[in-house]
C-alpha positions as CSV (number, residue, x, y, z in Angstrom):
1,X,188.7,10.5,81.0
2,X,192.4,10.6,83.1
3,X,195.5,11.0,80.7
4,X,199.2,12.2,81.5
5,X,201.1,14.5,78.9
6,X,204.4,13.4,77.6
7,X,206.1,16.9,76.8
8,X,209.5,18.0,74.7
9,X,210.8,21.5,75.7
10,X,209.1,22.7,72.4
11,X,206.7,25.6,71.2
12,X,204.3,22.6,70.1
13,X,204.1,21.7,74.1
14,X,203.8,25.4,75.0
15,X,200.7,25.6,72.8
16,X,199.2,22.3,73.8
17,X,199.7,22.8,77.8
18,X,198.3,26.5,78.0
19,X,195.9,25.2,75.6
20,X,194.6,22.3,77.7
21,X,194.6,24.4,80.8
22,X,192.8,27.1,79.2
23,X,189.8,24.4,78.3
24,X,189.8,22.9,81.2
25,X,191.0,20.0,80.0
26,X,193.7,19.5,82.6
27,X,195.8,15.9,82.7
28,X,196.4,14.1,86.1
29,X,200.5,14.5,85.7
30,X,203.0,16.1,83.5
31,X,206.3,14.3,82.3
32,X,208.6,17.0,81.1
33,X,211.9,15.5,79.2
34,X,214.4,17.1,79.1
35,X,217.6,17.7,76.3
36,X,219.6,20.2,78.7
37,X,218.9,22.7,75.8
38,X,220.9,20.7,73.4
39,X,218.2,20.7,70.8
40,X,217.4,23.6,68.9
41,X,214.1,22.1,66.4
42,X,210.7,23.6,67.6
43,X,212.1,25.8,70.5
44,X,210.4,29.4,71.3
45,X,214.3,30.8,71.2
46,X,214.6,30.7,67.3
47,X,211.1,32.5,66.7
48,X,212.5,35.4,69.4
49,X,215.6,35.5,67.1
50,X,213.6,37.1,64.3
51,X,211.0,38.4,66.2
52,X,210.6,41.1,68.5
53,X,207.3,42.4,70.5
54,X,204.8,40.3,70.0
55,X,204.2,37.9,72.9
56,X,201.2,36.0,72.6
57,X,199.2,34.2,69.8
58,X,195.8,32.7,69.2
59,X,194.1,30.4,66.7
60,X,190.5,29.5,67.2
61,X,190.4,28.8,70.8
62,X,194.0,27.8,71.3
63,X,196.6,30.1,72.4
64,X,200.7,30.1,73.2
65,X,202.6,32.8,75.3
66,X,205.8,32.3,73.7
67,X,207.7,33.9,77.0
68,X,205.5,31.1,79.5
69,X,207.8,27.5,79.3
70,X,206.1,24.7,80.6
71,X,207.1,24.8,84.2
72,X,206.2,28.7,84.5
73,X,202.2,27.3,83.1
74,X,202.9,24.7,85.6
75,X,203.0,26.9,88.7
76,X,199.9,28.7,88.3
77,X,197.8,25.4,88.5
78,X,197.9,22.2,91.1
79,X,199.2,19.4,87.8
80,X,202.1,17.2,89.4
81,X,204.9,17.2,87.2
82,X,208.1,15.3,86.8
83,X,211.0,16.2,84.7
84,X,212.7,12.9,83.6
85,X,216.2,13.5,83.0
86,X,216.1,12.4,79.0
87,X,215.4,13.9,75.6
88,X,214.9,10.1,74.1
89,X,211.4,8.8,74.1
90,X,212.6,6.0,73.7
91,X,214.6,6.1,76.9
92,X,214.7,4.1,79.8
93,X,214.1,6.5,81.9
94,X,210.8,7.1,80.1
95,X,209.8,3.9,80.0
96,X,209.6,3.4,83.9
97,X,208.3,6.7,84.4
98,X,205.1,5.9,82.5
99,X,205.0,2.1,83.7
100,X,204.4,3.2,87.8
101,X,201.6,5.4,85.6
102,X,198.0,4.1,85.7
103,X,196.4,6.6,83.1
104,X,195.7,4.5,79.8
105,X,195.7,7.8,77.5
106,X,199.4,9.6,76.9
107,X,199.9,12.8,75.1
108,X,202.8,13.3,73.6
109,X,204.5,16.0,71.8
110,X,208.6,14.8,71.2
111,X,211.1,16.3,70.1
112,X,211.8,16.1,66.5
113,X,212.5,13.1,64.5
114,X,211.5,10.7,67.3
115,X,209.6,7.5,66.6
116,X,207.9,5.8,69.7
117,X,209.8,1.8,69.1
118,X,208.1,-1.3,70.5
119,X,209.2,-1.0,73.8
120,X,207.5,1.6,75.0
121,X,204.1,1.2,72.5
122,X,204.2,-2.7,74.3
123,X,203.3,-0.1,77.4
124,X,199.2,-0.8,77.7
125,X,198.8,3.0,76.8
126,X,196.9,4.6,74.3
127,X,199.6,7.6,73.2
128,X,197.7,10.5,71.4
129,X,199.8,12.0,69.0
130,X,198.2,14.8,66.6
131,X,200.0,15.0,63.0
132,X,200.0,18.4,61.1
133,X,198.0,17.2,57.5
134,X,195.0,15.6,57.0
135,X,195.0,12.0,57.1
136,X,194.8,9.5,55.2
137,X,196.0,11.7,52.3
138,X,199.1,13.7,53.6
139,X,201.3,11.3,56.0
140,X,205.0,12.1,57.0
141,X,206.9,15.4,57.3
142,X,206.0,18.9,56.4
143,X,202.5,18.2,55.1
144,X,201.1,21.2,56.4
145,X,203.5,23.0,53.8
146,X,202.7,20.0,51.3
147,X,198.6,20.7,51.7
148,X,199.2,24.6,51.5
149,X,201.0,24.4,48.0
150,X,198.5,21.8,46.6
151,X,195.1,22.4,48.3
152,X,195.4,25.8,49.7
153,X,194.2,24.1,53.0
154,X,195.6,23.5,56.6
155,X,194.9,20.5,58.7
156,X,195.6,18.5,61.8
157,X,194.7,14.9,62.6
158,X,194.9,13.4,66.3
159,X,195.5,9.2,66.0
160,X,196.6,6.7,68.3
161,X,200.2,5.9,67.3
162,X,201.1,2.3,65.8
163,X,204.0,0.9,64.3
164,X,203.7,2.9,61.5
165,X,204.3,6.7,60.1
166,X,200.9,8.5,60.9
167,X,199.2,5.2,60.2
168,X,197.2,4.7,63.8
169,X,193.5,4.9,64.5
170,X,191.8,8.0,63.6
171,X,190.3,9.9,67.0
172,X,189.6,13.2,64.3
173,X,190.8,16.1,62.2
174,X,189.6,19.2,61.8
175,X,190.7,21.3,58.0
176,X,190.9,25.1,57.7
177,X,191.5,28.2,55.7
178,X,195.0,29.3,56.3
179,X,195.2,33.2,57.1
180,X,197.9,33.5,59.2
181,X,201.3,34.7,59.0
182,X,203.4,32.7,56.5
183,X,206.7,33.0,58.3
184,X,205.1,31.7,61.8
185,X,204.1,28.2,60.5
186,X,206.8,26.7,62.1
187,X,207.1,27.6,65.4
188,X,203.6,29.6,65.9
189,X,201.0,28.1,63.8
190,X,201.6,24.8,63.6
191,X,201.5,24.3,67.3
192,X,198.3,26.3,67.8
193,X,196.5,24.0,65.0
194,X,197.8,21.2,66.8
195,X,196.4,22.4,70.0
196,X,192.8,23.1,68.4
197,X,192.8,19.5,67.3
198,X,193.8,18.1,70.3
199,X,191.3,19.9,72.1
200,X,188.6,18.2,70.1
201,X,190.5,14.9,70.1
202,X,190.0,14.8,74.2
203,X,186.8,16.0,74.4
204,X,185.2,13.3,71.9
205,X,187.4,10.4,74.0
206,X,185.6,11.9,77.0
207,X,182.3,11.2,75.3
208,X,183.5,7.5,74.2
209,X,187.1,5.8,75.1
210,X,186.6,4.1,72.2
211,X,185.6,5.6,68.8
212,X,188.6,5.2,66.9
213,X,188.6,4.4,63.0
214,X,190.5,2.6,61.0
215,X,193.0,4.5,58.4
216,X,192.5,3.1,54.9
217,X,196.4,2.6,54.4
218,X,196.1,2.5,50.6
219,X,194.6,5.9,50.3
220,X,196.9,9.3,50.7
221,X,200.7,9.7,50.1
222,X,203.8,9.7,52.3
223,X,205.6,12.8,52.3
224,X,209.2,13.8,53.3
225,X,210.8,17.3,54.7
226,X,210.0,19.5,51.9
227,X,212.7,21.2,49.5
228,X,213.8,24.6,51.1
229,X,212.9,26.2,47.5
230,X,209.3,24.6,47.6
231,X,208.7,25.5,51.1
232,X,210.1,29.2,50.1
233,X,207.3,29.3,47.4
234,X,204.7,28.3,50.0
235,X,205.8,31.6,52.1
236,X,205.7,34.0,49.1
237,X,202.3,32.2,47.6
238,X,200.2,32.8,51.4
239,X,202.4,36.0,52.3
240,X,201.2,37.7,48.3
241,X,197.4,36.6,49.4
């Protein structure tokens, strides 16, 4: 199976590129977008803010260098890449990138807060998107923070985005114990579970194109960024473990 990766400037790209390569799961191309570092959610720069030494990171089999950015994991292979000269998904510039593109299967990992709008899901792609809580049950921001406080559990879910808010076909997730440092969710964790999932998302859609299931949209609960105090109890609950 051929597919192209749609990457922010982010630590979840980071994760899900050396990732990939590491598998051998390598995409035909690379779109990189870029914000002219203008954003500041999800970037390696904040975690090396508060933390010194420490490089590298594993979970399972996925792993993030936080000092590699994309283009430095670029180099060492033969993937052509393009940086398109927009942070916006959404974007024209986008748009026409990925229509001269004849991969059905997109990866994406966006900056944060984007939704993919009609224009570009009218695109015959299939964009793979991986969502940090099990689904059906936790849909919408934070849930990984969300499933901790209620379940004691982590999970990620890879779909095929639709219209809706974590509402797409079902490629699969994968649940796990959390034992990880607390204060890392953000910008260490929560990409390397991503990456895990993904892994498993393209290797099942290399066995079959086409095994997607339905979501049961009545099942689960929509969740939104989660209270500072409540996500401060999460941190103290795993870090007194």
């Amino acid at each position: 199976m051929k597919f192209i990766a749609l990457l922010a400037n982010t630590a979840r790209s980071q994760a899900y590129l050396q990732t990939l390569i590491k598998e051998n799961l390598k995409p035909t191309k690379v779109f990189i977008m870029d914000d002219d570092n203008k954003k500041s959610l999800g970037k390696i720069k904040n975690y090396k803010k508060v933390n010194k030494g420490k490089l590298s990171y594993s979970f399972k089999f996925s792993v993030i260098n936080t000092e590699e950015d994309l283009l430095s994991t670029l180099s060492k292979t033969d993937i052509p890449y393009t940086i398109i000269n927009s942070s916006n998904i959404n974007s024209e510039e986008v748009y026409s990138s990925l229509l001269k593109c004849d991969e059905n299967f997109v990866v994406i990992s966006v900056y944060a807060g984007q939704i993919l709008r009609n224009k570009i899901l009218g695109l015959n792609k299939k964009f793979i998107h991986v969502h940090s809580g099990k689904l059906p049950y936790y849909r919408g921001s934070t849930t990984l923070y969300y499933s901790l406080l209620e379940i004691n559990k982590v999970a990620a879910s890879a779909i095929i985005i639709d219209q809706g808010i974590d509402t797409g076909e079902l490629i699969c997730c994968k649940e796990y114990d959390f034992n990880f440092n607390p204060k890392l969710i953000d910008l260490i964790f929560d990409p390397l579970l991503r990456a895990v999932v993904l892994v498993y998302a393209i290797k099942q859609l290399i066995k079959n194109t086409k095994n997607f299931n339905f979501q049961d949209k009545l099942v689960g609960n929509d969740y939104y960024v989660i209270h500072p105090v409540l996500k401060h109890l999460v941190i103290l609950k795993e870090s007194n473990k």
